[in-house]
N, C-alpha and C positions, 0 to 999 in steps of 0.2 A: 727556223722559228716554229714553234709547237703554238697549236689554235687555244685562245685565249678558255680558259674553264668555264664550262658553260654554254660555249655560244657554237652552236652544230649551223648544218645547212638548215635545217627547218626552221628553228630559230632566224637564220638570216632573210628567208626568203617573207615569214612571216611579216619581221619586222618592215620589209623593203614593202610588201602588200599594203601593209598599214601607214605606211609612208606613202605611197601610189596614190593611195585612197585618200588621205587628208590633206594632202600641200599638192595632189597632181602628176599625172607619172613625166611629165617634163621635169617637176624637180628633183625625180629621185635620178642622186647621184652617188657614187660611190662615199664623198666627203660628207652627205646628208646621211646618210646610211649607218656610216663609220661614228658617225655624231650621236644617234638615235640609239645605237646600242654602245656606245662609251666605248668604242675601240679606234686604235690608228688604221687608218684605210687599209694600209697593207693587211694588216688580221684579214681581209677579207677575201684575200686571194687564195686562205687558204681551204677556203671553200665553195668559192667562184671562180670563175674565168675571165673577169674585171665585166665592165659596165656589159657588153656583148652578151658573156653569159649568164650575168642577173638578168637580163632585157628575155634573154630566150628561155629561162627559167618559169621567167613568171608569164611569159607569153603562154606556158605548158600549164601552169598553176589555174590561168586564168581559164582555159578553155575545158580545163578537165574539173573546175567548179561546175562552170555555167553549163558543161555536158552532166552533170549529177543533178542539176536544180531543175532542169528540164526534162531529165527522166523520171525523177520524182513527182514533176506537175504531173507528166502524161501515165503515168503508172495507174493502172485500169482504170482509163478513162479511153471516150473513143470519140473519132469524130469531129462535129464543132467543140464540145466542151473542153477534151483535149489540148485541141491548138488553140482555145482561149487560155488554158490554163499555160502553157506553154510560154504563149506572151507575155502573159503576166511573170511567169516565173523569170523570164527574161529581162521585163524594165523592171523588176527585183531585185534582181544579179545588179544589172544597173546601176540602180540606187543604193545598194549597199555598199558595192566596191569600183566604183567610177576611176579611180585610176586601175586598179588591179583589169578592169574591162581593157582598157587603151591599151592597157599591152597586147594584151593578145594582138594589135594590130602592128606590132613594131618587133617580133620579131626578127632577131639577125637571118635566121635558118628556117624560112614556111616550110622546106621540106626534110626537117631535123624527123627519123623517125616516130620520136615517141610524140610532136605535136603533130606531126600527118597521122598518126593514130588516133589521136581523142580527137581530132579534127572527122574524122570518117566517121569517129562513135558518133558523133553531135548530129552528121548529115543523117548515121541511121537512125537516130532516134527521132528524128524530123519527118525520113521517108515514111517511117513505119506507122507514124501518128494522121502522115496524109493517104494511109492506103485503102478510107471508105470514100474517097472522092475517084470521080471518075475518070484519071487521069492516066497518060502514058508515060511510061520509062522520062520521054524526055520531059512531061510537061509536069510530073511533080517534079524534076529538078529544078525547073525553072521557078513552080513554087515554092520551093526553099530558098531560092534566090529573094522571090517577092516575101516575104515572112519576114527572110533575118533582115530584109531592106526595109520592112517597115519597122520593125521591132527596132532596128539601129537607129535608125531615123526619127523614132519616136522618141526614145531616150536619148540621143544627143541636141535636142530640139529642147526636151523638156529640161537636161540638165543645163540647157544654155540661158534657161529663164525666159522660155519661148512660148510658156504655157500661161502666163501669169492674170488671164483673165479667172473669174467669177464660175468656172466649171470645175466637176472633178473630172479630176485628168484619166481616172482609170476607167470610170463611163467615157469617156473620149477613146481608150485604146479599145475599150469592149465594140462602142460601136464601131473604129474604124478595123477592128481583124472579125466584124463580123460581116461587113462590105466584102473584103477580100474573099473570105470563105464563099458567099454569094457568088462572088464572080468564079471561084472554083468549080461551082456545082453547076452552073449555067456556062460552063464554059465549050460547049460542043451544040449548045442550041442553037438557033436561028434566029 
């Protein structure tokens, strides 16, 4: 069977993003999929590797976004202003693409090459943005751990309807990764 006219892998992956994104990446399924671009499910095999390899597709889609949106916040910037920008450009990512996000954490294959690639770019682009802080080998990794922990945290908190009082939420994430950053800089005192 030859692939229906039209409809390539970018197309597919897009359209499955934008499924992710509005009904939830638990709903995208191959039959929602096949629905949203007017083809019978099989068409779809002939540019996927069925549900596994959209799931791993877009898990690659999803982190080689959010590694571009975050290079671009920290792009000559240094310091605190940086890794505010960063977070912001983070519950950005977020909010724009909230299923396209969740994939990245349902990968079939974490250590498929080309996502342990953009996954490396994202930690250098994180390392490199915490290197005026006065930290060791191990202890900016660990804050990368605390960042993408809060940054995660913050957006699945906010997109759960967690946030719903009387404040803006992005003075809420300014003050709370400007907390973090403090305990960064004071993190060798006494």
């Amino acid at each position: 069977m030859s692939p229906r006219q039209g409809l390539d892998r970018g197309t597919l992956l897009s359209a499955a993003a934008q499924l992710a994104d509005s009904d939830g990446f638990q709903a995208l399924t191959l039959a929602a999929l096949a629905q949203r671009l007017d083809v019978r499910s099989p068409s779809l095999y002939n540019h996927i590797s069925g549900l596994p390899g959209l799931r791993q597709e877009l898990a690659l889609m999803s982190v080689l976004q959010l590694s571009q949106a975050l290079a671009a916040a920290a792009a000559e910037r240094t310091g605190d202003v940086a890794i505010q920008a960063i977070a912001a450009a983070y519950i950005g990512f977020v909010r724009q693409h909230p299923g396209l996000y969740e994939a990245s954490f349902h990968a079939p294959d974490i250590h498929e090459p080309g996502l342990a690639a953009a996954n490396t770019a994202t930690l250098d682009i994180l390392l490199h943005a915490l290197q005026p802080y006065p930290l060791t080998e191990a202890e900016a990794l660990h804050a990368v751990r605390g960042l993408r922990s809060l940054c995660h945290g913050f957006a699945s908190i906010e997109a759960q309807g967690g946030f719903n009082m009387d404040f803006d939420s992005n003075e809420s994430l300014h003050l709370t990764v400007q907390a973090f950053l403090n305990g960064l800089k004071h993190l060798h005192q006494d």
